[in-house]
C-alpha positions in Angstrom: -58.8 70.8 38.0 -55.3 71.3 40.2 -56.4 67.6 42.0 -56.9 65.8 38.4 -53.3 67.3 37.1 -51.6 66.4 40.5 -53.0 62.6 40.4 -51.9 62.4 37.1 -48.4 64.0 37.9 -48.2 61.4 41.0 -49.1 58.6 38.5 -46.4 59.1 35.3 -43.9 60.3 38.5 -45.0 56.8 39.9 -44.0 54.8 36.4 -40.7 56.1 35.9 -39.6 55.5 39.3 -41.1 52.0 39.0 -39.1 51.7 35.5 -35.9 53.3 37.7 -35.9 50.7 40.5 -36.9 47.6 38.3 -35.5 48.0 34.9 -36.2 45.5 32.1 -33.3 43.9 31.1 -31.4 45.2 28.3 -30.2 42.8 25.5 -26.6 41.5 26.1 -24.1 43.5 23.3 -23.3 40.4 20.9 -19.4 41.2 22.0 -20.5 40.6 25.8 -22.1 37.1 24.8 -20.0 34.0 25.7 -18.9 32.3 22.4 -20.6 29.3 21.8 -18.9 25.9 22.6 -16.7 24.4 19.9 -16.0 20.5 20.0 -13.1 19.2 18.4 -14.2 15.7 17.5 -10.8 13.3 16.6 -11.4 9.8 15.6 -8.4 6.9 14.3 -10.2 5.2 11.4 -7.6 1.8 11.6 -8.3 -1.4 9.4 -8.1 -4.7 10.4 -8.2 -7.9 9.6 -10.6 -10.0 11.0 -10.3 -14.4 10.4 -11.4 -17.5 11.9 -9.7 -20.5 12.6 -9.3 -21.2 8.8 -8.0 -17.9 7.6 -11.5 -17.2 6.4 -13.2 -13.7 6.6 -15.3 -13.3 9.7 -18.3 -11.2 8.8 -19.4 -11.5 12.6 -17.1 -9.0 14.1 -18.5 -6.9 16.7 -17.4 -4.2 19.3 -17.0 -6.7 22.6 -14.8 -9.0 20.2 -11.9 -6.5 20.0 -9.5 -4.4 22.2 -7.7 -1.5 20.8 -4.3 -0.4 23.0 -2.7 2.9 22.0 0.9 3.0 23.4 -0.4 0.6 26.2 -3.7 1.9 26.8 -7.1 0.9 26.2 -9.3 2.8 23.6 -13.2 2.9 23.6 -14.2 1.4 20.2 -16.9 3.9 18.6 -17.7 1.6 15.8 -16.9 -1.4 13.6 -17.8 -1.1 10.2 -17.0 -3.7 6.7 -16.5 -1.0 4.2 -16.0 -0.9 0.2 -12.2 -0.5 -0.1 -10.3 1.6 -2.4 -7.3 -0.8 -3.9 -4.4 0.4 -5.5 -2.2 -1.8 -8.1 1.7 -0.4 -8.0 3.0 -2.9 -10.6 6.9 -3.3 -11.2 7.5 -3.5 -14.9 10.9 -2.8 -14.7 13.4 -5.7 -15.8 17.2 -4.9 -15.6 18.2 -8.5 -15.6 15.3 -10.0 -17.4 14.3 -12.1 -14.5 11.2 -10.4 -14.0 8.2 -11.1 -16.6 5.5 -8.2 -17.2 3.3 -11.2 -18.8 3.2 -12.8 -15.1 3.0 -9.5 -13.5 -0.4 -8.8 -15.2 -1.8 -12.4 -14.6 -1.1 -11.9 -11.0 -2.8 -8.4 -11.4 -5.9 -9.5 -12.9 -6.4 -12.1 -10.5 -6.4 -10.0 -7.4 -8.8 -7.4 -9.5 -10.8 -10.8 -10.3 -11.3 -11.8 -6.9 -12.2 -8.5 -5.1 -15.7 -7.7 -3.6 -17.8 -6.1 -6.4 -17.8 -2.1 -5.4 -14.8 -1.5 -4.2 -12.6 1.0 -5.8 -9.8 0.5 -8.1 -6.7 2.0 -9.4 -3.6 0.9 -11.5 0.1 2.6 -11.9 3.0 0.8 -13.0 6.7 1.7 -12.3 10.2 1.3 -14.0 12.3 4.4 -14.3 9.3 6.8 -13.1 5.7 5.8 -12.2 2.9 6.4 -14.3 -1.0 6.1 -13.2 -2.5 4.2 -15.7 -6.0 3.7 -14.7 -7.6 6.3 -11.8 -10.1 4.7 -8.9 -13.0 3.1 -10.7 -15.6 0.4 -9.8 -15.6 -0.8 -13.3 -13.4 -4.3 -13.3 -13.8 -4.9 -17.1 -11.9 -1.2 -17.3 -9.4 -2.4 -15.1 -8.5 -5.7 -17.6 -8.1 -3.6 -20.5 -6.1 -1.3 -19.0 -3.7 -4.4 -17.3 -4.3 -6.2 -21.6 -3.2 -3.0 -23.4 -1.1 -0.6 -21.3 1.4 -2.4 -19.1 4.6 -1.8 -20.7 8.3 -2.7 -19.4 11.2 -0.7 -18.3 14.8 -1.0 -17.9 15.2 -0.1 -14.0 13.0 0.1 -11.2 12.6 3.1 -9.0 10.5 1.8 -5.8 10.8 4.9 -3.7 9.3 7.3 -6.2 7.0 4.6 -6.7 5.6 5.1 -3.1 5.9 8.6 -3.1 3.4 9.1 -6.3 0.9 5.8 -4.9 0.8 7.7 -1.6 -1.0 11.0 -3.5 -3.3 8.7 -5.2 -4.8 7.8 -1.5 -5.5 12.0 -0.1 -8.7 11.8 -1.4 -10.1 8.5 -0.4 -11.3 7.7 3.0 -8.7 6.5 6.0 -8.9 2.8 6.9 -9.8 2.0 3.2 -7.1 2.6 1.7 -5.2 -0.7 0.3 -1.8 -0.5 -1.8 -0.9 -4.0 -3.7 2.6 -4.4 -4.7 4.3 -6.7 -7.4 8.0 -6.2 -7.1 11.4 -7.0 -6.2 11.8 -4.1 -4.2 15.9 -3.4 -5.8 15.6 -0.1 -6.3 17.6 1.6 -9.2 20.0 4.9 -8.3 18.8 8.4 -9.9 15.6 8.9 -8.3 13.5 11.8 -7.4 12.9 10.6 -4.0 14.6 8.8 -1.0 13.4 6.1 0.1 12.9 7.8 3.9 10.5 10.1 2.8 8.8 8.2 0.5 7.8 5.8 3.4 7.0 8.9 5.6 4.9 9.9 2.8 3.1 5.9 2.9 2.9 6.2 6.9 0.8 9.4 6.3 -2.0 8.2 4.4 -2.1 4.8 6.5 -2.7 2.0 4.2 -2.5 -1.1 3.8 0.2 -2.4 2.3 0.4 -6.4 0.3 3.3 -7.5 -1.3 3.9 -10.3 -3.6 7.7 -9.8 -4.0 9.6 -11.7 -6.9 13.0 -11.7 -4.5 13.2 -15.6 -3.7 11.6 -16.1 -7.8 14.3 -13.8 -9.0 17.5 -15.6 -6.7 15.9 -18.9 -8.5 16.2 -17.8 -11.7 19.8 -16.6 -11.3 21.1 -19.9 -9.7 19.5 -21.2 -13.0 21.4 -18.9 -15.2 24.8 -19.6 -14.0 25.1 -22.2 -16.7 23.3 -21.9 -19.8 23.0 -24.5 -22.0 22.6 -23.9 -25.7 19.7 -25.6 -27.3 20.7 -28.1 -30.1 18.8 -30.3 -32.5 20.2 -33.3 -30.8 23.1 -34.1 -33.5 26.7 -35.0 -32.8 29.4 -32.8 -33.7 32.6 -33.7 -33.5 34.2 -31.8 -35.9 35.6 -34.8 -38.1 36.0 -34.5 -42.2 32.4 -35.3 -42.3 30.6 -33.6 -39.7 29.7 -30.1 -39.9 32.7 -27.6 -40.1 30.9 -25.0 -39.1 31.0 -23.3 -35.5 28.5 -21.2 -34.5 27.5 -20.6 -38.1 30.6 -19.2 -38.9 32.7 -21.0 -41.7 35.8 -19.2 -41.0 36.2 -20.8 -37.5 37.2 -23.8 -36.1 34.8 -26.7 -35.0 34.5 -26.3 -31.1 35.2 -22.3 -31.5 33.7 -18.9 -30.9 34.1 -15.6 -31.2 32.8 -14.3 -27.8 35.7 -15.9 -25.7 33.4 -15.0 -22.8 31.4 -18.0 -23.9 31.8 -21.7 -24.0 29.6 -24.1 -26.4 27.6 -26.5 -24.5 28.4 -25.1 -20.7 28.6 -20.6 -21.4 29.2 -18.9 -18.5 28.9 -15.2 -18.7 31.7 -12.9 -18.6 33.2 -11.0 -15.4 31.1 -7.9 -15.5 27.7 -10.3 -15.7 28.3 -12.3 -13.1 29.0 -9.1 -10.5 25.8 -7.8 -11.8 24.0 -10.9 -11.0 25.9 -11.2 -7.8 24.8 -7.4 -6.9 21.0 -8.2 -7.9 20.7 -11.3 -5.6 22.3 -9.4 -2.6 20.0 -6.8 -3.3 16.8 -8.9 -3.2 18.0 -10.3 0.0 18.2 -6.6 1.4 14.8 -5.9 -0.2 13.4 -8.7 0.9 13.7 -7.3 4.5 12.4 -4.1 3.3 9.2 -5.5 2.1 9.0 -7.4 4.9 9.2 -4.7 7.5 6.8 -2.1 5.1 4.2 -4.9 4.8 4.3 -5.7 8.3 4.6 -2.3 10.0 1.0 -1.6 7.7 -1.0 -4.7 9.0 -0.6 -5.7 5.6 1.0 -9.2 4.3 3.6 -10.3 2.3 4.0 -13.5 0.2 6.9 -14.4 -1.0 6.0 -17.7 -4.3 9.2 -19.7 -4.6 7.5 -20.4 -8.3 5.3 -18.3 -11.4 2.6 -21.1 -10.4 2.7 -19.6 -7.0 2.5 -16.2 -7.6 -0.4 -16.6 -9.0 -2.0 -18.6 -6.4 -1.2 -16.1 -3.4 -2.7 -13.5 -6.0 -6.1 -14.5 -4.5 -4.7 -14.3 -1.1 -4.1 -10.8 -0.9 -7.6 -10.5 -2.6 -9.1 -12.6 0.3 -6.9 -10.5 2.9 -8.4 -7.0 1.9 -11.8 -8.5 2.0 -11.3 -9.6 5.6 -10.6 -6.1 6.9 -12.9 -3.8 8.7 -12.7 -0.2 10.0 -12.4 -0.2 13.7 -13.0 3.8 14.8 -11.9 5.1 18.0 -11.3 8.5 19.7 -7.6 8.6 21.1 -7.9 9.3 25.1 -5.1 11.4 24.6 -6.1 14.0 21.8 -4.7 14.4 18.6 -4.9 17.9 18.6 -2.4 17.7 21.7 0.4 15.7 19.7 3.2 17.4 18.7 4.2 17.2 15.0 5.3 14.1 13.6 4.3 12.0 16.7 4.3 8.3 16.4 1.6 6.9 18.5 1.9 2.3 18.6 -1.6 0.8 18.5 -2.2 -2.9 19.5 -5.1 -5.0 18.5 -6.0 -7.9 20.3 -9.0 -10.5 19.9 -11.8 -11.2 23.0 -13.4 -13.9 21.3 -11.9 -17.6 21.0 -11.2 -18.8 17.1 -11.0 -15.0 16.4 -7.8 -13.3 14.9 -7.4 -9.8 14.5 -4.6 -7.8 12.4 -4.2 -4.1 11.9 -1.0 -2.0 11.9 1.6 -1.2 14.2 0.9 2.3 15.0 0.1 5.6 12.9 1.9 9.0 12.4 -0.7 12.0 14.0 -1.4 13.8 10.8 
């Protein structure tokens, strides 16, 4: 009996010093574990357009046909991808001077909706003295002409930078690279705004769209070279104030023949008075500033901007801008220097260049790191 117990001692003795010397291993405490591995994937989502020879949409683009630079250096192109686009109308209905003509401004309008890829998102806001959203992103293009028939309405004064400010909060929601901003305008911008014109375009840089301009500045300078002298229409019988010709000037019996009573005027040849001709002289050096503007917003997006010398041509380049925004793809690319390393603000330039011959390739000039 003392053997059995003492073999049985020696063999549970045996176990736990076989459980001392080679433990099992205990499970790690969930604070002793190594986190697990977070990647912070960044990607630039940039448009551009890509044309042939012709200025006609090339639906052949492919990643060995392009080369991305960012500040000088080369990116690695992730993906290339023709996209439904989300288009926003800013219409200037504002008309200080009467030069500008809402009627034409919705022609144009409907013409760029008209000849837009089926699918692609639509929006409409018109602008005098404040902006005002008229018609949120739809498909529906029928929608979008009977908003352009029945709710354009014009203003006294255009205010361009609040405008941009209010188009740019349209665009948080929609996807980068397909956003597209259309603007009809003169680009004058009228004091007494909400918002200055430098943070309204830091606010248009942020959302990086695309920005088309049909600008009424050259049109407008036209019109006001025209307007210097106005000539009355008659019905083509001569007056020259004799006993039996018509006594009456300007309907008014108690006048003179050959007289008025706006002394500002003259019958046949009426210039405006003193005050109208600085306005007008004001307005045209304006457009010329604006012009430069427009130029440098339109550019500075990869967008374009046409500048008709006629109404007839306005609404010929309408279907230019519509061709342009369906010529544009979303090139993606992840920045060899990280976003998440940029400090705030940071302005980064990006160059696009073509590898294949007959190919030509436009995006922006560079992008604010959001």
């Amino acid at each position: 009996m003392r053997a059995l117990l003492l073999i049985l001692f020696l063999c549970v003795f045996s176990a736990v010093t076989a459980a001392q010397v080679n433990p099992k291993p205990s499970p790690t405490p969930k604070e002793e574990q190594e986190p697990p591995v977070r990647v912070f994937t960044e990607e630039v989502r940039l448009p551009v357009a890509a044309t042939d020879t012709f200025g006609h949409y090339d639906p052949t683009l492919n990643i060995d046909d392009v080369l991305v630079l960012e500040d000088g250096r080369p990116q690695q192109i992730r993906s290339i991808q023709h996209l439904p686009t989300n288009v926003l109308l800013l219409l200037d209905v504002g008309n200080q001077l009467g030069l500008k003509d809402t009627n034409l401004t919705r022609d144009v309008a409907m013409r760029v909706v008209s000849n837009l890829y089926a699918g692609n998102r639509i929006a409409v806001m018109q602008f005098a003295t404040k902006p005002e959203l008229l018609q949120s992103w739809t498909t529906d293009k029928t929608a979008i002409a009977k908003v352009l028939k029945t709710k354009l309405n014009s203003g006294k004064s255009s205010r361009l930078s609040d405008a941009l400010a209010a188009a740019s909060d349209q665009f948080k929601d929609t996807p980068p690279g397909t956003r597209h901003l259309v603007i009809i305008t003169d680009g004058v911008e009228a004091p007494g705004g909400k918002v200055t014109m430098i943070k309204a375009l830091k606010q248009l840089n942020s959302i990086q769209a695309s920005v088309h301009i049909i600008s009424y500045t050259l049109l407008a300078r036209r019109a006001l070279q025209g307007q210097g002298k106005i000539t009355r229409p008659g019905d083509g019988v001569q007056r020259d104030g004799n006993p039996g010709s018509n006594p009456v000037a300007n309907g008014d019996p108690t006048l003179p023949p050959g007289t008025t009573r706006t002394p500002s005027f003259k019958i046949g040849s009426i210039d405006t008075d003193v005050a109208m001709r600085r306005k007008r002289k004001e307005y045209e050096r304006a457009t010329v500033d604006s012009e430069k503007n427009l130029t440098a917003i339109a550019e500075e997006s990869g967008g374009q901007i046409l500048i008709p010398a006629s109404a007839s041509d306005v609404l010929a380049q309408a279907e230019t801008i519509s061709r342009d925004i369906g010529s544009q793809y979303v090139v993606t690319y992840r920045p060899t220097r990280p976003l998440a390393a940029a400090k705030s603000g940071e302005y980064r330039r990006v160059e696009v260049a073509a590898r294949r011959v007959g190919l030509y390739l436009r995006s922006r000039h560079g992008y604010v790191v959001p």
